[in-house]
N, C-alpha and C positions, 0 to 999 in steps of 0.2 A: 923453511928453517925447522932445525928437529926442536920441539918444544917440550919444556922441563916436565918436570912431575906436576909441580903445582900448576903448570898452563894447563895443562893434560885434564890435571882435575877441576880448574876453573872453568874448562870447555865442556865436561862432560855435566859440570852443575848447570850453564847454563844452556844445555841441552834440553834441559829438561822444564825451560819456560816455553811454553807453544805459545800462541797468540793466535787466532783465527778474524780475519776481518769480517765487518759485520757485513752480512749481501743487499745490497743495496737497490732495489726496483724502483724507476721512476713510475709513479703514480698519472697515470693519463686519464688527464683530466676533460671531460668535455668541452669542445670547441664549439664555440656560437657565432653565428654571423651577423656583425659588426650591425649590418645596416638596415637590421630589422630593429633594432632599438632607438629610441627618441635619443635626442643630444644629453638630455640629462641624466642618461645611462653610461653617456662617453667622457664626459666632462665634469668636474665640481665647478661651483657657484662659490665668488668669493667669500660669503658667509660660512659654506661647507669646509673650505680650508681652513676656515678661522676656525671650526668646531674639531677640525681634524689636530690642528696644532693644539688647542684647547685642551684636546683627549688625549694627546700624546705625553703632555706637559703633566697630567694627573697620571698617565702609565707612569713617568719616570719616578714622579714623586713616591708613589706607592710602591715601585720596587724597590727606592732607596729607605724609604720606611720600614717595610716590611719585606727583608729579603727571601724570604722561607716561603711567602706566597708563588704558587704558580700564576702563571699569565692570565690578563684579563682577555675578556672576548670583546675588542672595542670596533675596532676598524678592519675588518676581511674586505679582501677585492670581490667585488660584484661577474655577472657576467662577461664583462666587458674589461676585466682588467685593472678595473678601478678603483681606488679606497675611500669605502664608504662607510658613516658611524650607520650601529648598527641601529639606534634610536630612528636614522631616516629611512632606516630598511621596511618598517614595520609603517603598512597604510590601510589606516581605519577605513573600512568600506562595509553597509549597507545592503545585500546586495537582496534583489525582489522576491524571493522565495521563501517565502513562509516559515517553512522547516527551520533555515537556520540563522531564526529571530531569536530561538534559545539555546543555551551554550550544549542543551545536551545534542540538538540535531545540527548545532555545525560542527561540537566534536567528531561524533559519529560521521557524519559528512567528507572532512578530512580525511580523518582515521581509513574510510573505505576508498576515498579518490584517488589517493595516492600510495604509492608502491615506495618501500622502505631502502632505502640506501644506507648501512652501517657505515658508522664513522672507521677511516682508517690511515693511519693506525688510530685503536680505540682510545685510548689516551692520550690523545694528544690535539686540539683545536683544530675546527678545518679552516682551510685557508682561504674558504672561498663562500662567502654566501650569498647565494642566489635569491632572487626580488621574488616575491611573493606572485606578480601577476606571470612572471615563465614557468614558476612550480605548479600553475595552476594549468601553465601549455602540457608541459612535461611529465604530469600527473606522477614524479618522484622527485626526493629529496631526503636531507638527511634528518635527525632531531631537530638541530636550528632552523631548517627550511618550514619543517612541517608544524614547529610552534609558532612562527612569525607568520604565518597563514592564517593559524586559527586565533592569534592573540588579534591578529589585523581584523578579522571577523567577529570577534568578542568588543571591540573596543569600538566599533562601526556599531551594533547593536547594541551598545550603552553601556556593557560590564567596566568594572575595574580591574584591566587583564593586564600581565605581565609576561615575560621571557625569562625562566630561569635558567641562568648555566652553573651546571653543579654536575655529581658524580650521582650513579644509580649501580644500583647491582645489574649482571652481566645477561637476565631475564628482562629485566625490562629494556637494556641498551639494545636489544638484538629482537624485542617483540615477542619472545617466548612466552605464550601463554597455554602451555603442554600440562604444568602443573598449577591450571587456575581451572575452577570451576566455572562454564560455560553463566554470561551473564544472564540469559535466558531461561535458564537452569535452579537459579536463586531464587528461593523464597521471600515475599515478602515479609516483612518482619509485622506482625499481628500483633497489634494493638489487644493486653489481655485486660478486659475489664474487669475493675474489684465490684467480688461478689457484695451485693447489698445482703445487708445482714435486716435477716426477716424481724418486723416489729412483732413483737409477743405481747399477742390481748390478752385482756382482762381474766377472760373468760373463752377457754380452751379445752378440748377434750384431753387427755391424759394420756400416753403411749402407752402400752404393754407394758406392763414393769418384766425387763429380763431377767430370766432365771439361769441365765448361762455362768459357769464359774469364770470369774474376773481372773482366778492366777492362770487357769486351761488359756481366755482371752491375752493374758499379758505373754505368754510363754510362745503362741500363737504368732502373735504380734512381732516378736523377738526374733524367733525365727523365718518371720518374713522379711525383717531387715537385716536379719546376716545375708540372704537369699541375694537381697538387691544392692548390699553394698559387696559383694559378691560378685554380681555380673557388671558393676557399675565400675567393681576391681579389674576385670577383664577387659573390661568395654575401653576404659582407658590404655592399656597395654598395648590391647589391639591398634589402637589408634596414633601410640605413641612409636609401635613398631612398623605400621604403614607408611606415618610421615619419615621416619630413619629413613625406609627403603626409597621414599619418594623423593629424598632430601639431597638437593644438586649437589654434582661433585665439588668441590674449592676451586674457586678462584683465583688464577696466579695474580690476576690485575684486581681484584675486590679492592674498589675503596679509591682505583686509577681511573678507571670507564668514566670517560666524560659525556653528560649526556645533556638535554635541555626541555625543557617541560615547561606547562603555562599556570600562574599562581591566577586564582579569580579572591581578591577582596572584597568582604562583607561590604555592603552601605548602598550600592547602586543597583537598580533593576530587583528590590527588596532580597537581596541576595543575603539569608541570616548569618551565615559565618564562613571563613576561609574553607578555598579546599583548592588542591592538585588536580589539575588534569592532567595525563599522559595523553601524549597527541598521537601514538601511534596504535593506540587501543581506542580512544575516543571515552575511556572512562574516567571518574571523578574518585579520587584518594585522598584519604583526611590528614590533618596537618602532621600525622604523626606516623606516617607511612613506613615500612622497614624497607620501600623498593627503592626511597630516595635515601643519599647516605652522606650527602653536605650539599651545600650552596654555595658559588662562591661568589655571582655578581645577579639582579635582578635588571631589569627595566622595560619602559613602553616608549610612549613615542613622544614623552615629551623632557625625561628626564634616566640617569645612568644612576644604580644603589650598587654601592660595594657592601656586601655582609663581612663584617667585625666580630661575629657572633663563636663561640667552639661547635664545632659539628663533629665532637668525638664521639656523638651518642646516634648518629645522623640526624635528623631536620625533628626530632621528637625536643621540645619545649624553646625554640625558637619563635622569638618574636618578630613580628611581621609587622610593627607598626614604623612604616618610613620615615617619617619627622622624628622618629628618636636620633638622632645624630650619633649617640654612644656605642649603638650597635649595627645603623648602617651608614655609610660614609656616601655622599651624595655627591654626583661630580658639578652640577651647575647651580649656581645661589636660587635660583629662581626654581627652588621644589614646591609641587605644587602640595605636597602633606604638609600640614600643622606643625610647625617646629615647638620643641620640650622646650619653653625659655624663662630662666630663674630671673627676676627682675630683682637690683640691686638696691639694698636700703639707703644706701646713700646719694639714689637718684630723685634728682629735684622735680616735682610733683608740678611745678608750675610751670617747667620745662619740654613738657611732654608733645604740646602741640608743635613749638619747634623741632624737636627730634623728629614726630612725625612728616614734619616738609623734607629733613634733611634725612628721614628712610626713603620718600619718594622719590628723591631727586638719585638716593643711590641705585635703586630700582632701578630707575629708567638705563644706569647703562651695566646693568649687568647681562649677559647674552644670553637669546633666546633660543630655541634650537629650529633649523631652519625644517620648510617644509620637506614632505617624503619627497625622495627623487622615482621612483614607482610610482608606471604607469596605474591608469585606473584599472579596478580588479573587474575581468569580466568573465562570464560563464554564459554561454546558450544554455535553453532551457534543452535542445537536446543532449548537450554534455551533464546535464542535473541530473536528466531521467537512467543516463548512462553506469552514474555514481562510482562503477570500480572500472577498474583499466579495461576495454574489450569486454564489459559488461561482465565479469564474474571474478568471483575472491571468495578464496578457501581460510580459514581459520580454525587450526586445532586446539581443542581444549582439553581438559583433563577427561577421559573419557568421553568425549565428544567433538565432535566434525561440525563448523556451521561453513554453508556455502549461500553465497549471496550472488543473485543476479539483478540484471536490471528490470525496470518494466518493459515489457512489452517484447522482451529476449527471448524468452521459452514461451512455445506454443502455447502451452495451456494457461498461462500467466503467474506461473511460479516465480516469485524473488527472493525467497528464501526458506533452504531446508537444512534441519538442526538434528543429525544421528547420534544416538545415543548407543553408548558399548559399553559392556560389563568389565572390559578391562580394557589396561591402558594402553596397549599395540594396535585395539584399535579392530580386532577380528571380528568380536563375539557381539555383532548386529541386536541391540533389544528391545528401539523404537525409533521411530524416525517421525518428525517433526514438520508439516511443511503448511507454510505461509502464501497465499494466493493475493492476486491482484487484480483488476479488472474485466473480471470474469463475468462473461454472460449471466453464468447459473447462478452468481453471486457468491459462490464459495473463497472461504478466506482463508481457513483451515483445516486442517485434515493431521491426526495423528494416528500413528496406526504403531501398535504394540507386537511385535515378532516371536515374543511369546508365549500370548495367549493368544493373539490373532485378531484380538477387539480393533476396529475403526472406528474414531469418533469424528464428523464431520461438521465445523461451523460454517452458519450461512447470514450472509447479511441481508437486510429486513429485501421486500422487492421481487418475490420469486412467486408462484402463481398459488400455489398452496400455503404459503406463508410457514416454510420449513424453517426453522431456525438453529436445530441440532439433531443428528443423527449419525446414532450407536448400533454398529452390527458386529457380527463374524466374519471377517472374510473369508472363510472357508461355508459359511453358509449365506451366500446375501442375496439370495432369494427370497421369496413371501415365504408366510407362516413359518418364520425361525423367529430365534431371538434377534429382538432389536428392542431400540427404544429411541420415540420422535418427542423433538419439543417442538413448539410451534409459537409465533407471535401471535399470542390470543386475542390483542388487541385488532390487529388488525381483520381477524373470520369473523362470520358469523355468526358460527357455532361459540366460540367462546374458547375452542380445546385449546387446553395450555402442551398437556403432554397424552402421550399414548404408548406404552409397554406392552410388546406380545412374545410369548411365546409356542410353543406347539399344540399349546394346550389352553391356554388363556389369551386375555387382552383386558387390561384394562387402563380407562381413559378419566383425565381429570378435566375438568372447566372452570370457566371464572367470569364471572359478571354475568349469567342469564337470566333470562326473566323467568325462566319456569325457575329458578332456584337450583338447578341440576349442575350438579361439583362432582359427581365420582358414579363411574359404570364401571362395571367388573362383568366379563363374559367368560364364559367356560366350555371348550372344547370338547366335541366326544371323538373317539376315532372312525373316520371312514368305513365303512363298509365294504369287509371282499369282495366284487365281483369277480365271476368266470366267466368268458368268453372276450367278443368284442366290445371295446368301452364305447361309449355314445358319445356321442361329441357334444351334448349340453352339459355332462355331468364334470367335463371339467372347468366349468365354468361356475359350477356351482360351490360354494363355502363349504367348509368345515360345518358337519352337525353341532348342534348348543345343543348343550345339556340344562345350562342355569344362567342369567344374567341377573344381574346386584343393579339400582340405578338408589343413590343418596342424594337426597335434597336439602340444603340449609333451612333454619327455619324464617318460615313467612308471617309478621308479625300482624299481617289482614284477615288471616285465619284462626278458629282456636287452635289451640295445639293439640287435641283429641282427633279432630280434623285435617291437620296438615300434615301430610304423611314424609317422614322422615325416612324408610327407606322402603321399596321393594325389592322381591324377591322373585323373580319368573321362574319356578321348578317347570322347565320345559320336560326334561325327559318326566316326570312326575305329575305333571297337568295338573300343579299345585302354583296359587301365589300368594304368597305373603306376604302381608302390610304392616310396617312398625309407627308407630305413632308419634312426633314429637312430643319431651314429657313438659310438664307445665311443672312452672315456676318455683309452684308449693310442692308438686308430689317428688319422689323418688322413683316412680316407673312411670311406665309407656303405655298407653293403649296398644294392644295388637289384633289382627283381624287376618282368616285364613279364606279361602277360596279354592274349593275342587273343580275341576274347569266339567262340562257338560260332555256326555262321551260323542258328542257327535259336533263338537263344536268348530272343528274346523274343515267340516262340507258347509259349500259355497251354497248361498240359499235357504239351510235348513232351518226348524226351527229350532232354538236353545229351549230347554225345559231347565228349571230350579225348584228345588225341593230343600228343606232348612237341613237336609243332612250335608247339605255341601257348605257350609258354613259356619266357621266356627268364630269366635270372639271373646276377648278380656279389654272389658271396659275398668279404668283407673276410677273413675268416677261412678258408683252402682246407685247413683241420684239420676244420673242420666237417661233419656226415653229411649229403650230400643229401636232398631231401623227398622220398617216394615220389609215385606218381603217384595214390595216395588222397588223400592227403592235400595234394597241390596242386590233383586236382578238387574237395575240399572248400575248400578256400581259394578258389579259382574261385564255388566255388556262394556266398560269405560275401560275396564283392566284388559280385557280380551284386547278392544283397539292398540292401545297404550305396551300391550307385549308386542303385537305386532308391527308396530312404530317402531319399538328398541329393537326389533328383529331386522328390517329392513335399516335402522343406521348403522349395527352390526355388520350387512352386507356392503353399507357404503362405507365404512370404515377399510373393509378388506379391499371392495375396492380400490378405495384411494390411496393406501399403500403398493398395491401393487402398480397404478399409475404415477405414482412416485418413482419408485424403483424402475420404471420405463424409462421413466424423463432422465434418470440418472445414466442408466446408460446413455442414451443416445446422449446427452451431456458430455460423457467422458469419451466417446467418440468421437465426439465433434470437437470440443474444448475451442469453442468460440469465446473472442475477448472484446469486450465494449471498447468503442473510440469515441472520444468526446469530438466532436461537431465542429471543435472551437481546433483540433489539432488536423492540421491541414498535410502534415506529413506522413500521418500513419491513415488517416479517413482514405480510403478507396471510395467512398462515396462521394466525400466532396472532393475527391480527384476527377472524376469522373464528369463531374457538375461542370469543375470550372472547364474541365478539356472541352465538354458540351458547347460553354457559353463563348469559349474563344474560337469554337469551329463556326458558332453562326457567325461571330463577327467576323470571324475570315470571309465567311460567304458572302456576310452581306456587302462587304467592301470591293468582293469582287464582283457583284455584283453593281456596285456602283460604278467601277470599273467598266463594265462591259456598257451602261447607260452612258457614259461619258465617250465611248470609242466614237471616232471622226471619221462623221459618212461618207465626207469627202476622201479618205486615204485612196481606198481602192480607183477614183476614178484620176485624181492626181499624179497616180503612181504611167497608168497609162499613156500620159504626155511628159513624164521626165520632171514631176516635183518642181515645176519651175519657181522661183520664189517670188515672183511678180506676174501675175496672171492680167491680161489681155483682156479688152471689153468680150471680144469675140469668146475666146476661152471661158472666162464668165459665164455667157450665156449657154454655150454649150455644158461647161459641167452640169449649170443646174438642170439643164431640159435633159441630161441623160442620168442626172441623179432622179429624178421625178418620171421618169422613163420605165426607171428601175424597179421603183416603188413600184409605181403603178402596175407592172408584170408582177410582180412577185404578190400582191394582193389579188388582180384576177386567178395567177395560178393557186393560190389558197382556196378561191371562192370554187374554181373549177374543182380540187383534190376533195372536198367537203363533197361538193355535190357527186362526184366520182364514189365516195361513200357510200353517200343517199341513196344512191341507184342499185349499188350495189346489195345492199340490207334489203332493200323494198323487193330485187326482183329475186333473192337469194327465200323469202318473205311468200312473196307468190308460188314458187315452186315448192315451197313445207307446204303449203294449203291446196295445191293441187296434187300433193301427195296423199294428206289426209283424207282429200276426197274419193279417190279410189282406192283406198284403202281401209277407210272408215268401219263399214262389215265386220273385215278381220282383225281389227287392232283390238289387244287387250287393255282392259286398265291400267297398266301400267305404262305402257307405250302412249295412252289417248293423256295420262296427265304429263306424260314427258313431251309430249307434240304442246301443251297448251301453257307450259314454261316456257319452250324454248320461242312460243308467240310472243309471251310477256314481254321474255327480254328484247328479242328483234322490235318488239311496237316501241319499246325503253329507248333501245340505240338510235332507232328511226327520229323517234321525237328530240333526243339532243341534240341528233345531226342538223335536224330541223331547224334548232334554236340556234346552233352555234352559228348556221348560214344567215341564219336573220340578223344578229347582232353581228357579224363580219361584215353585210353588207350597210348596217348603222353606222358602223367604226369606220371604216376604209374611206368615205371622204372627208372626216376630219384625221386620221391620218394624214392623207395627201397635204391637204389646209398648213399641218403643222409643219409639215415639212418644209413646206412651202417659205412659210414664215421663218423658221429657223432658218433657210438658205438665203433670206432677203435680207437677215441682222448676222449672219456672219460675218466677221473681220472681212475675211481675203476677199467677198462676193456684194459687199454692203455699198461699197462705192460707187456700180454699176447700177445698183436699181433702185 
């Protein structure tokens, strides 16, 4: 039909409404097989329905109350198809490993075991939640999966742990931690102590009175603080223009992301105040977090909280205290928090024990919630040692990489390394960080900076030199460079705590010895050119000293004019000088110098002194001069005493460089300790038990072959009859004892066949020797009277073995005998 004007134009107006239908993708969801799970995974328990119709009966209410509220998170189907409250989802377990007895190692535990599943679509409740003991098969899960894990672990170990379902911004829903600083990375927060304000005595010296002009000082002053509020002007810009550029795009869903997380309550396990865990970081956020952005329901395993509370500001000044009923709506009478309750003044006072029967009795039938239906939660100790999926997980952080393995994964026993980059893509390499484990060499950590090149290496106590830290170049980490060693001083017996060298120096500190010796300081000269070919002692030999420092604390058995406080070895100088502890009253030191004798170090000679080689300042000019014995003998003590610090000098260098050996072949080798007690990675005790199961194999076949039936082979010859004949009888036995007795003579015959042989093999070397004797050299006459030894050796075994074969051989026969006259088949007969 031809249509009007106005049809024309009503067609062409609604021309112009399109509609697109939404596309719609069926979500394929994991399929599990039926018959790996217990009945209580396939079915509810009538109490369960009654909790299900319970829950259902508080959904309706609450959405005819409050229709603006989005859905609660009550009852999702389990694996199996089934609808479960999610209060019997959640099963408090225990379990044997150490670690995660506190909330922080079984967040982290979680956090790294399982691999993350985003909710989807992001706003909107998943349909299915799965039992905490398959999340722990399947090592993934969503938000809900992986808080109902760890609140089940919290709540086993004593916490006051919950399940929150609430909204989070679209970093934390999805694990983004790109724009968080790396937790290992964090400063501790340092306790600053207030300065004690000095008491001012009596009686006090007086400072310098300053003569500086106060308005020059104040003008000074002035312009130091414009300086600093200055860059302190900058410093913020800068900071405020980094976070702009770092500041996520907007969120078309902010404020929709459903997400779930675990509340830990002050009061149990001395836990001081509330805080958040994210379960998919394993970290702890305080009650005023900006990552969380409302609540909308709480619970554990024995009761369901609806929050009543505004969260337009997100979860910042919300109360947590559950027995408030004003602000969270509780779904079963029997909460286990402290109910708010205003008692009525017109309630009769004498009435109260009655009330009290008639609270009891309503108690008893209010419903309780039934047990978990989740199996018990179980973990091998090798899936523990395992911790992330296939033993490794990567985590990016704000300029930095941490990668986690397991123990006993990487060769050299790495579980975890933490790279550090100057910027945020992640290029510009500036140190790397890495965590060790059961290592031979005891090494635990090792950082090494990319640009300067310094390695700092930690060792735990237990290594053969009692190494405890060590700092080099790696572009130089050979001997006589810079480094610097710490050492467990407790455990040498030198006492070194530390030791610093570089190309030119070294020096070493102590603690706790009995000489009193805290600090050496050596001093380097340079080598000497030689031309030609070098000697091969001389690179063995040290760096020339020029001068060695040795300081001693003071010794309160000595005077102090006496106990010398520090020396001085002017080697290149053939000078030494003594500094004196100062005493109590004076303000200086005795000091005393020493020229060494010019020949004093030829082996043998003698030393001559003469008073020009000695100089001295005595603090005290009451005191008697030394005589000249007695400064030669102090002379001849310092000579020893340089030559002591000289030769520890040499064992210093060596010992470093015996270090640096062991290090290498260490890093070569990157052997890793097995405890004794793990029978899966020990090659030794594999080895042991294969050992101890090979002899008992042997020994049983061996019993085996004691037990094989003499009788077979002669039985076999007449056709196994099953009933044997007086005649038959007597024959087997006189041809089994027939047998015996041949196979005994032929042993006594092959022995002596032996004998004969050795004795006359015996007699022709000695009727060789004798026509030959003359000409045979020494060497040939002791090889003729070895090769006698041993033939006289072999002869006399042979000897023995025929004597005891011919011992043996008639109680042989006897036994046989015996044995043939109490056998079954042959017993009747004789």
């Amino acid at each position: 039909e031809d249509l009007t004007e106005d049809a024309e134009a009503l067609k062409a107006e609604l021309a112009k409404i399109v509609v697109h239908p939404p596309s719609y993708e069926q979500s394929l969801m994991e399929e599990f097989d039926q018959a790996e799970f217990s009945p209580s995974y396939k079915d509810n328990l009538p109490k369960e329905n009654l909790v299900l119709q319970y829950a259902e009966n508080f959904r309706r209410q609450m959405v005819q109350l409050y229709r603006d509220r989005k859905p609660l998170f009550l009852n999702p189907v389990n694996e199996c198809g089934v609808e479960k409250f999610v209060c019997t989802t959640i099963r408090p377990t225990l379990l044997e490993f150490k670690e995660l007895y506190n909330w922080d190692g079984a967040a982290e535990f979680v956090a790294d075991y399982l691999n993350i599943e985003p909710l989807k679509p992001e706003y909107e409740l998943p349909k299915r939640l799965i039992s905490p003991s398959t999340v722990l098969k399947r090592q993934k899960g969503n938000c809900f999966e992986y808080s109902t894990l760890l609140c089940s672990l919290l709540i086993g170990a004593g916490y006051d742990a919950y399940v929150i379902s609430g909204y989070a911004t679209k970093e934390t829903c999805l694990a983004d931690e790109s724009r968080d600083i790396c937790p290992l990375l964090k400063k501790k927060e340092e306790v600053q102590e207030e300065a004690r304000k000095k008491e001012m005595k009596k009686y006090n010296v007086k400072p310098p009175r300053d003569l500086r002009s106060k308005f020059e000082l104040k003008q000074e002053s002035k312009k130091e603080a414009e300086k600093q509020a200055e860059k302190e002007k900058q410093r913020k810009e800068e900071e405020e223009r980094i976070a702009e550029l770092e500041k996520p795009p907007p969120d078309p869903y902010f404020g929709l992301r459903i997400h779930a997380w675990v509340l830990v309550l002050s009061g149990k396990r001395e836990v001081p105040e509330n805080f958040f865990i994210e379960p998919f970081t394993g970290l702890s956020h305080p009650m005023d977090s900006s990552n969380y952005l409302g609540i909308e329901s709480v619970w554990n395993n024995v009761n369901y909280w609806v929050n009543m509370q505004d969260c337009s500001e997100g979860v910042k000044g919300l109360s947590f205290d559950l027995g408030d009923s004003t602000v969270w709506e509780f779904m079963f009478p029997n909460n286990d928090k402290p109910l708010l309750k205003i008692p009525d003044a017109e309630d009769d006072l004498n009435d109260m024990d009655d009330d009290e029967d008639d609270e009891e009795h309503e108690v008893e039938k209010y419903l309780d919630m039934p047990p978990s239906w989740v199996d018990a939660l179980k973990l091998s100790h090798r899936d523990f040692q395992m911790r992330c999926p296939h033993g490794k997980k990567t985590k990016v952080y704000k300029r930095a990489k941490l990668e986690k393995f397991a123990h006993y994964l990487m060769k050299d026993g790495l579980i975890s390394r933490l790279s550090v980059y100057e910027d945020r893509e992640l290029t510009d390499l500036m140190k790397v960080h890495e965590y060790y484990a059961h290592r031979s060499d005891k090494l635990t950590q090792k950082l090494t900076n990319h640009r300067t090149g310094q390695v700092c290496e930690n060792f735990d106590p237990g290594r053969p030199r009692c190494l405890k830290e060590h700092q080099f170049k790696s572009s130089t980490p050979g001997p006589e460079n810079e480094r610097v060693m710490i050492f467990y001083h407790e455990a040498r017996v030198d006492g070194l705590v530390k030791r610093e060298e570089t190309q030119t120096e070294m020096t070493e500190e102590y603690s706790n010895r009995d000489d009193f010796l805290f600090y050496k300081y050596v001093e380097f000269g340079k080598r000497a050119k030689k031309f030609g070919p070098q000697e091969t002692s001389s690179a063995n030999k040290g760096r020339p000293i020029n001068k060695m420092i040795q300081k001693f604390h003071r010794n309160r058995n000595k005077p102090a004019n006496e106990d010398i406080a520090e020396i001085i070895f002017h080697v290149a100088e053939d000078k030494i000088h003594i500094s004196y502890h100062t005493e109590d009253v004076r303000i200086a030191a005795s000091t005393r110098e020493f020229l060494k004798p010019p020949n004093w170090d030829e082996k043998g000679a003698v030393l001559t002194f003469n008073p020009e080689m000695h100089q001295t300042f005595q603090v005290d000019p009451m005191l008697p001069m030394n005589k000249q014995v007695e400064l030669y003998e102090m002379l001849m003590e310092l000579l020893k005493a340089e030559e002591k610090c000289r030769n520890e000098v040499r064992d210093s260098q060596n010992e470093v460089r015996n270090i640096l050996d062991d290090r290498t072949k260490e890093e070569a080798a990157s052997e890793l300790d097995i405890s004794v007690y793990d029978t899966e990675r020990n090659e030794k005790a594999k080895k042991h038990r294969r050992e101890l199961e090979r002899q008992q194999l042997e020994e049983k076949m061996r019993k085996q072959e004691m037990d094989i039936d003499y009788l077979a082979p002669f039985l076999a010859k007449i056709g196994n009859p099953e009933k044997l004949s007086k005649q038959q009888a007597f024959s087997l036995k006189e041809e089994c004892l027939a047998d015996l007795k041949q196979r005994l003579i032929d042993k006594a015959n092959l022995i002596q066949a032996r004998f004969e042989k050795e004795s006359q093999e015996l007699e022709k070397k000695q009727a060789w020797y004798q026509q030959n004797q003359v000409s045979m050299g020494k060497e040939d006459e002791e090889e003729y009277l070895t090769y006698c030894k041993e033939a006289i050796f072999r002869i006399h075994i042979l000897d023995l073995r025929l004597t005891r074969h011919k011992e043996q051989a008639p109680h042989k026969y006897m036994q046989l005998e015996q044995k043939l006259r109490n056998d079954e088949r042959l017993s009747e007969f004789f």
